[in-house]
KENU-296023 format. One line per field, with one value per residue (C-alpha): x, y, z. Coordinates in nm, 4 decimals, padded with zeros to 6 digits. Each point is the difference from the previous one (the first is absolute). Layout:
N
east: (X,...)
north: (Y,...)
up: (Z,...)
END
This chain:
145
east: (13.6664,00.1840,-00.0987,00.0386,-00.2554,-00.3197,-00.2739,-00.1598,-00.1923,00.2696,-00.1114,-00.1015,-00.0309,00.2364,00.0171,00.3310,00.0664,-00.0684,00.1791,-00.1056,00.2116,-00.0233,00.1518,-00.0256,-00.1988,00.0507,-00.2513,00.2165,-00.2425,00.0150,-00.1096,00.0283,-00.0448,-00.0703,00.2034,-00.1931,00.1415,00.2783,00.3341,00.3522,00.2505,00.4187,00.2848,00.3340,00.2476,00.3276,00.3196,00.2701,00.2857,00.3229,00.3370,00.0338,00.4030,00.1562,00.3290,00.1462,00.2544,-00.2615,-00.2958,-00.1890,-00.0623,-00.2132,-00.3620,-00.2952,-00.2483,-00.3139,-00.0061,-00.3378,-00.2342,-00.3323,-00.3134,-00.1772,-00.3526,-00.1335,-00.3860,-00.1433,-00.4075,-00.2309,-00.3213,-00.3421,-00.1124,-00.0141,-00.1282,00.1543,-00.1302,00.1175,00.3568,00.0001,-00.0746,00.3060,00.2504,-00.0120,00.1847,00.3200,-00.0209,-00.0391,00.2856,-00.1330,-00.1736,-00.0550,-00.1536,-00.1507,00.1154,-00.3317,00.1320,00.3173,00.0118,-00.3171,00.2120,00.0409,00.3813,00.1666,00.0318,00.2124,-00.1344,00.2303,-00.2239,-00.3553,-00.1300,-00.2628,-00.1345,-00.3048,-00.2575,-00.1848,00.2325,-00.3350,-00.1846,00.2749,-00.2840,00.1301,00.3609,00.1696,00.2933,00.2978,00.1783,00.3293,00.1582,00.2370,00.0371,00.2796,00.1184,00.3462,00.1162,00.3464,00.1664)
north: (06.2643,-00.2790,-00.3130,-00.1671,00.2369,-00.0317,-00.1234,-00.2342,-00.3003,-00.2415,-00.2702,-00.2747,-00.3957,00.0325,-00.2615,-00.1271,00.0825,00.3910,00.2848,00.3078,00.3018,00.3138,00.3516,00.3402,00.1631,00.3194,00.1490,-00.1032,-00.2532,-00.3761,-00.2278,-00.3262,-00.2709,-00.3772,-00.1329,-00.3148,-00.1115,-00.2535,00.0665,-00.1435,00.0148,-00.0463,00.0910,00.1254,-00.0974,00.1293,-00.0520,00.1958,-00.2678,00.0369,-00.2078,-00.1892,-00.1383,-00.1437,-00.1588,00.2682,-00.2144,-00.2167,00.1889,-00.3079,00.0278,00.2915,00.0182,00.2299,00.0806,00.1921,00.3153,00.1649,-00.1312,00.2076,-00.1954,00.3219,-00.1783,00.1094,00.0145,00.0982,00.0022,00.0071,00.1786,-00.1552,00.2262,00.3233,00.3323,00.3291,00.1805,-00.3065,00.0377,00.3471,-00.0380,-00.2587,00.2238,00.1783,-00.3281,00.0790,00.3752,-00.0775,-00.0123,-00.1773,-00.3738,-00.2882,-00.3487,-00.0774,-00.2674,-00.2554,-00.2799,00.0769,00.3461,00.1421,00.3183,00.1698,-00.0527,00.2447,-00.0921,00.0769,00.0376,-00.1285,00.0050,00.0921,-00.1723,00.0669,-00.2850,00.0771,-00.2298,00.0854,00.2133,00.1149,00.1626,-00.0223,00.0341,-00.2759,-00.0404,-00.1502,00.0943,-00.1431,00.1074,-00.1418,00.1153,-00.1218,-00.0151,-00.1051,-00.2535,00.0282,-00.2304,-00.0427,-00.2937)
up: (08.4175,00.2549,-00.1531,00.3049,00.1758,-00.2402,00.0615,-00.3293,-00.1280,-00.1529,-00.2608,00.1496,-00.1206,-00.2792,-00.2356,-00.0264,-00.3445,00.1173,00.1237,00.1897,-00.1090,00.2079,-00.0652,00.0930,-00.2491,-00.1877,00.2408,00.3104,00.0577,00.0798,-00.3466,-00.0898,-00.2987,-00.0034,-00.2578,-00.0739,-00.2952,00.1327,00.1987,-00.1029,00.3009,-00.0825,00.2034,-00.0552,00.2916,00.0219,00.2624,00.1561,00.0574,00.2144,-00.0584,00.2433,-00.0306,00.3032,-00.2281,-00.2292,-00.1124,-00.1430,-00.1969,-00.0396,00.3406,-00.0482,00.0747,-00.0379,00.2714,-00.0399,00.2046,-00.1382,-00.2192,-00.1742,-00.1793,-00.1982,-00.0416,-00.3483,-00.0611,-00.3233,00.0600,-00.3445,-00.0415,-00.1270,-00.3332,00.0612,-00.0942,-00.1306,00.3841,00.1700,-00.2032,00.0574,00.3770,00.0604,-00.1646,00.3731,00.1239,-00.2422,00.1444,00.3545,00.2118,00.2525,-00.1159,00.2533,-00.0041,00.3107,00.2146,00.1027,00.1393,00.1766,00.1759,-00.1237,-00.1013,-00.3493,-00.1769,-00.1910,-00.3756,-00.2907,-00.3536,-00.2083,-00.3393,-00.1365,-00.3073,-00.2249,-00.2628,-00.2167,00.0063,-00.3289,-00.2280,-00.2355,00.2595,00.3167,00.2372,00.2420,00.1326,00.2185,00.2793,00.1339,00.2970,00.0978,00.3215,00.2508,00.4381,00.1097,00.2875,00.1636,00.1807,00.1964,00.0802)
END
């Protein structure tokens, strides 16, 4: 389905140690999660750079200028405990090609994600009927200067 044409309730009155996840299903369906076990947030920020050298007979005389630069935002969102249906269930957000977060307070629009890892941890290793989930992904922001 067009994402941008469905028609759905979105989580509302998140706490803001929570994260809606939605993907398309393995049913071509529309699903989400609210990971409500805490969010970390990092970025990565890299630069293209030009020379810019008005005096080749001096190099010293060189400078850099930044043409391009590109802050990849990096979210990992934790589970509370779960169990083995619930673990089973979220494995469709590793298989999906096609994960958002929606966007609340900005342009009210869902934003493409990339998964960039899935962890597992084992809350009780005897009976391992409660685990938990990690979910790191990344969206990108380019900006040109």
């Amino acid at each position: 389905p067009n994402i941008d044409t469905l028609s759905f309730n979105w989580v509302d009155n998140v706490k803001s140690n929570s994260k809606a996840i939605y993907w398309i299903n393995d049913y071509n369906c529309l699903d989400y999660y609210l990971f409500d076990g805490g969010i970390s947030i990092s970025y990565k920020n890299e630069n293209s750079t030009y020379l810019n050298n008005r005096d080749y007979s001096n190099p010293r005389s060189n400078t850099r200028n930044i043409m391009s630069g590109k802050s990849t935002e990096i979210i990992t969102v934790f589970t509370t405990a779960l169990n083995k249906e619930a673990l089973v269930w979220l494995q469709e957000i590793g298989r999906s090609r096609r994960v958002y977060e929606y966007d609340h307070d900005n342009k009210q629009r869902f934003i493409p994600i990339i998964i960039e890892g899935f962890e597992t941890t084992v809350l009780d290793s005897v009976s391992r009927d409660a685990v938990y989930v990690e979910i790191t992904y990344k969206r990108s922001i380019i900006a040109t200067r």
